[in-house]
C-alpha positions as CSV (number, residue, x, y, z in Angstrom):
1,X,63.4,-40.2,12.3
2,X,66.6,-42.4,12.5
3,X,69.6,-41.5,14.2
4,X,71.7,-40.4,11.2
5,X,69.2,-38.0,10.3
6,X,71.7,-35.3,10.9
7,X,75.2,-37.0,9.8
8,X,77.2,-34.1,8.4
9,X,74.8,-31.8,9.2
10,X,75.1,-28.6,11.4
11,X,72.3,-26.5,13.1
12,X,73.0,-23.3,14.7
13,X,70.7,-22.6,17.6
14,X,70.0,-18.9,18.4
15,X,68.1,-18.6,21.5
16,X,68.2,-16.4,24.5
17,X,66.4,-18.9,26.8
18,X,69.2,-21.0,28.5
19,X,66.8,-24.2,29.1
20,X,65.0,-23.7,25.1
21,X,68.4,-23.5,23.7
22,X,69.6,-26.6,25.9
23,X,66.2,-28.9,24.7
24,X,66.9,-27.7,21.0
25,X,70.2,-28.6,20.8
26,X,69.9,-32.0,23.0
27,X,66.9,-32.9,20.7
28,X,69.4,-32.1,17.8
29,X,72.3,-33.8,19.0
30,X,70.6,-36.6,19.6
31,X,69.4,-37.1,15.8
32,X,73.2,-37.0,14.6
33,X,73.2,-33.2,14.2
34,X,75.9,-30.8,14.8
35,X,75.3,-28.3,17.4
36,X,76.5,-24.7,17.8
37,X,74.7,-22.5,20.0
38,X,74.5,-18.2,20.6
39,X,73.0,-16.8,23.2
40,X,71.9,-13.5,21.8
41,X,71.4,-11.9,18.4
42,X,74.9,-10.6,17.8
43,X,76.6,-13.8,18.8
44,X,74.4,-15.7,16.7
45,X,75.0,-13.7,13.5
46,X,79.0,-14.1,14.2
47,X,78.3,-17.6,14.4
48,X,76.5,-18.0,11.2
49,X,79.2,-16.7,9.2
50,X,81.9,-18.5,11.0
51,X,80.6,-22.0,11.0
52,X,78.1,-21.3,7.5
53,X,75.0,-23.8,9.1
54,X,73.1,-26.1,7.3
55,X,70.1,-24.7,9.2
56,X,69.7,-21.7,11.7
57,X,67.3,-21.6,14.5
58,X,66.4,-18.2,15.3
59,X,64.4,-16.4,18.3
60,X,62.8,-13.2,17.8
61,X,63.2,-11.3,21.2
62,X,66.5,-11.3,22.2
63,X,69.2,-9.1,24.2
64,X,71.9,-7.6,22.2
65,X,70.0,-7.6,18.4
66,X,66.8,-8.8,17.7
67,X,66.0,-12.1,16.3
68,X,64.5,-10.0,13.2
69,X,67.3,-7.9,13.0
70,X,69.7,-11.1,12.8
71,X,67.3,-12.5,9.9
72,X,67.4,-9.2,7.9
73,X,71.0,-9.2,8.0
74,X,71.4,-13.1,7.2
75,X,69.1,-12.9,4.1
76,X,70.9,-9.5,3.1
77,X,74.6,-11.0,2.9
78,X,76.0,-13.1,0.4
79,X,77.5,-15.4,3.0
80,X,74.3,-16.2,4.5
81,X,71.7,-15.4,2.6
82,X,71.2,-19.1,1.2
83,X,70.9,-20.7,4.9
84,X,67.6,-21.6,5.6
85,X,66.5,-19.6,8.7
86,X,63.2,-21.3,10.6
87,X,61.8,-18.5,13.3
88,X,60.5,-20.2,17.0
89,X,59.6,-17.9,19.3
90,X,56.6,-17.0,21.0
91,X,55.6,-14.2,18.7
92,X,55.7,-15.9,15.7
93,X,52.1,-15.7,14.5
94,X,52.6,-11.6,15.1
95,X,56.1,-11.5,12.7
96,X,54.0,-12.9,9.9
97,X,53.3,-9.4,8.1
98,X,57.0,-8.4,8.8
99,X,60.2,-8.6,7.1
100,X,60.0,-12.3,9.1
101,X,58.7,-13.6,6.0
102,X,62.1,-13.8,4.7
103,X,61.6,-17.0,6.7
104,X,62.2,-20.0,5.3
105,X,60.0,-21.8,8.5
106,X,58.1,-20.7,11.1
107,X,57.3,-22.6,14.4
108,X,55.4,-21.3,17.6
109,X,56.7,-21.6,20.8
110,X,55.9,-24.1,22.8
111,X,56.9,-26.1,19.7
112,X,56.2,-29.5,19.3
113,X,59.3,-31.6,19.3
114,X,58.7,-33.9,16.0
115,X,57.3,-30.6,13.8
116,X,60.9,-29.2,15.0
117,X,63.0,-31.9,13.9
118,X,60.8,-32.1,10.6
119,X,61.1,-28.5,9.7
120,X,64.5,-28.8,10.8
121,X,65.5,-32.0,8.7
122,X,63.5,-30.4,5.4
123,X,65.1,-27.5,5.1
124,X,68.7,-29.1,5.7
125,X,68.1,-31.2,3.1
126,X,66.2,-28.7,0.8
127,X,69.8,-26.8,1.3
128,X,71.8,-29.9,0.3
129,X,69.6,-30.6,-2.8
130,X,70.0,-27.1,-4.0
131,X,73.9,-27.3,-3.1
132,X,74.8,-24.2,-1.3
């Protein structure tokens, strides 16, 4: 993946884990992408609506909403609900008969860095094709 993969493009990282969120968004900025980062659910949820992502990056277990909590509420609002959400977490084989299949990626923790950028980079573009 070249260096320009990301040009113009921003990723919102939503990850409770201070050294996951750090490798996500290094790895990120690194391609070119822009970075904004949350913490926890609710910040992250704020964050998408402020700064309307290219891509969002989304834990499931996290302190102050859930990770699926933050998806329902990003595919339920008008704002957000065209931002393509990809799920990493450690439980993501379990979400799969839940209302995670609003997902438009999943990816199981520990991730492997190029399926992360790949997933990340197709559904950015997939979003820029579609133009919303």
């Amino acid at each position: 993946m070249s260096t320009s993969a990301g040009a113009d493009k921003t990723v919102l990282v939503v990850e409770d884990d201070p050294w996951i969120r750090s490798l996500m968004a290094d790895l990120l900025a690194g391609e070119g992408y822009s970075v904004v980062q949350a913490s926890d659910g609710k910040a992250g949820m704020e964050l998408a609506e402020a700064n309307d992502p290219d891509v969002i990056l989304l834990d499931l277990a996290m302190p102050e909403k859930s990770g699926l909590d933050v998806l329902h509420e990003l595919k339920s609002s008008k704002p957000t609900r065209d931002i393509p959400v990809i799920v990493v977490s450690a439980y993501a084989m379990l979400m799969m008969g839940s209302d995670a299949r609003r997902a438009d990626g999943v990816i199981q923790k520990p991730f492997d860095l190029a399926d992360l950028l790949m997933q990340v980079e197709q559904a950015a573009s997939k979003r820029r094709q579609n133009g919303t």
